[in-house]
C-alpha positions in Angstrom: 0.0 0.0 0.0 1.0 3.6 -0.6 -0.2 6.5 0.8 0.4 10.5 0.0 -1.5 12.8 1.5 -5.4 11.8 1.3 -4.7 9.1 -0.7 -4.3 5.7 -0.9 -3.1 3.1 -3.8 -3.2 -0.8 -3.3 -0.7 -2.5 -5.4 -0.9 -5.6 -7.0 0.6 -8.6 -9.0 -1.5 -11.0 -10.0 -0.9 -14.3 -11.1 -2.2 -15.3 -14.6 -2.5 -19.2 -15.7 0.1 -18.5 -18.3 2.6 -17.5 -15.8 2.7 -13.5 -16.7 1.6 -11.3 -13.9 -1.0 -8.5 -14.4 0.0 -5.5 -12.7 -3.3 -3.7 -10.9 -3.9 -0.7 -9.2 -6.8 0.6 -6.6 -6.9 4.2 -5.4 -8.9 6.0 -3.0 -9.0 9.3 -0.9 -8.0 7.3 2.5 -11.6 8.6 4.0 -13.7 6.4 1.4 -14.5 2.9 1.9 -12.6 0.0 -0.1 -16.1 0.1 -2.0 -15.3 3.6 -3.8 -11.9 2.2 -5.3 -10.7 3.0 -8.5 -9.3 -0.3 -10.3 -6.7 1.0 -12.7 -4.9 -1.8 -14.8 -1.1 -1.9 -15.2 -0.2 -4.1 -17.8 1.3 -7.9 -18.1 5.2 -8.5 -17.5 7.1 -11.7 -17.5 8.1 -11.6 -13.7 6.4 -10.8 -10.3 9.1 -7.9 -9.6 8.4 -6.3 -13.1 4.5 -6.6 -12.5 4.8 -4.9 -8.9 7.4 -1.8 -10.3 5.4 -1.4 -13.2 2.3 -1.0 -10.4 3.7 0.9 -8.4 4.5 3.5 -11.0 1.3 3.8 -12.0 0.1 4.6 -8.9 2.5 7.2 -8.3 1.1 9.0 -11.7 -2.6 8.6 -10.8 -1.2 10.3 -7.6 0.3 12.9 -9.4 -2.3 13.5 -12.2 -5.5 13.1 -9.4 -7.1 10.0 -11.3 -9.4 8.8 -8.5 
């Protein structure tokens, strides 16, 4: 999890059954229930590591560019 200021981003890699790993991404303003989560999708990389990078970029721009 990462938090800045009133906001919160989950961070995720998800296994796939072809053994990629689909990066995901749920923001909030850290007031708002789980519920009110935006699911923002991160792409597919080859490893875990790449997956969970990759996520946690993009939850640092929806930070910065207020994509909630």
């Amino acid at each position: 999890m990462i938090q800045r200021g009133d906001h919160i981003a989950r961070i995720f890699a998800e296994s796939k059954s072809d053994n990629t790993y689909e990066a995901q991404v749920f923001v909030r303003l850290s007031r708002e229930p789980e519920l009110a989560e935006t699911f923002i999708p991160a792409g597919i990389y080859a490893t875990e590591t790449e997956a969970m990078a990759a996520a946690e970029a993009r939850a640092n721009r929806a930070f910065e560019e207020h994509q909630f």
